[in-house]
Structures are given as C-alpha cells and as structure tokens.
C-alpha positions in Angstrom: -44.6 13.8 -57.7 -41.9 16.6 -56.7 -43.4 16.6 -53.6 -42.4 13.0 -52.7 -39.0 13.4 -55.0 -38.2 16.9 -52.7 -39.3 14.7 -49.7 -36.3 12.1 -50.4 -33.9 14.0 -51.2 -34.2 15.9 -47.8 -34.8 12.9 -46.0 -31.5 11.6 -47.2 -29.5 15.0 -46.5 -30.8 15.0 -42.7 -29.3 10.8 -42.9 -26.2 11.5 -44.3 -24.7 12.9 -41.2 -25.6 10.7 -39.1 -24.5 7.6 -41.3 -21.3 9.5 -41.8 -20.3 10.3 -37.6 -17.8 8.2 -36.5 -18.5 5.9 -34.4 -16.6 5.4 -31.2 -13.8 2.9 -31.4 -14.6 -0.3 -29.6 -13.3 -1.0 -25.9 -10.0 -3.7 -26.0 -11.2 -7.0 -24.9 -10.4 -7.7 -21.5 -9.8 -11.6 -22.3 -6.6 -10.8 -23.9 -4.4 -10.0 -21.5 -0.6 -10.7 -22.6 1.8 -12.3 -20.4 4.8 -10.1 -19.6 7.3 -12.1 -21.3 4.9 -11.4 -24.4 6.3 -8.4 -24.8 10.0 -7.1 -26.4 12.4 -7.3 -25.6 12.8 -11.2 -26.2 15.3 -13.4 -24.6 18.6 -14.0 -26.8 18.1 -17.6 -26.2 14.9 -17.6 -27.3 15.8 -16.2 -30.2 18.2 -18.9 -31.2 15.4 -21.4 -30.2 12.9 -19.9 -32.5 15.8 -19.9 -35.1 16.3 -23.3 -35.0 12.5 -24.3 -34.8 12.1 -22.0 -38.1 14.7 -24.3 -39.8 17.4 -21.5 -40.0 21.2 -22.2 -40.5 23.0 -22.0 -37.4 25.3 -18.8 -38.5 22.2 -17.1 -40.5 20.4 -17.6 -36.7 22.7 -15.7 -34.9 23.0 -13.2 -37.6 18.9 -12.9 -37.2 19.3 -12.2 -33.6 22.0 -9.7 -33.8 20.0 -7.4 -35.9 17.0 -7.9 -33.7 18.9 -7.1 -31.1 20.3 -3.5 -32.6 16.4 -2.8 -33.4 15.7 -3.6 -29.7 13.3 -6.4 -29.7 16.1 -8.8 -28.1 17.7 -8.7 -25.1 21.8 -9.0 -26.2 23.3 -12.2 -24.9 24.7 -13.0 -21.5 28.4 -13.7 -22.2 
C-alpha cells in the first residue's frame, strides 16, 4: 500500500511542473484588423456627434470633448 501511495505522490510532483509552465500567449487574430480612423485621436466633430447620440446636454458635450481632448484622444477643433 505505500508502494502505490509513494507511487502517487511522485507521479504528481513530476505533473506539477508541467501543469504549472506557462503556456505561450495565443497569436492576435488576423480577422480583426481595425480601420485607421479606429484609432485616437478622434475627430472633434465626432465627438460632439457621439455627444449628442449619447443624449448629452449641448454645453456638458463640449465640456466632454475638451477634456478628451487635453488627455489626447481627440483631435482639438478646427476654428
């Protein structure tokens, strides 16, 4: 019986590694392939758009934008 017991237990110590290597982290998926407008930094008008389509106020919309814009994910507005 310790024979099969000491058996296990070593047979679970030589597993243990192998169950515990990382694996190797998958490849990205080549279907997704983002468009370059994607990507920041956004249009200013779009901004307002998606403002607008969230339901925002008007002034609270630009106000979203502006700080968007200072943390560089929106272009600033052509004026």
């Amino acid at each position: 019986m310790k024979l099969v017991l000491a058996a296990a237990v070593m047979v679970g110590i030589l597993a243990a590694p192998a169950a515990a290597a990382p694996s190797a982290p998958a490849a990205p998926s080549a279907a997704y392939a983002p468009a370059p407008s994607d990507k920041p930094p956004f249009p200013y008008a779009d901004c307002i758009k998606a403002t607008k389509k969230r339901g925002e106020s008007q002034h609270y919309g630009k106000w979203h934008c502006d700080q968007l814009v200072k943390k560089g994910w929106v272009r600033p507005p052509k004026r």
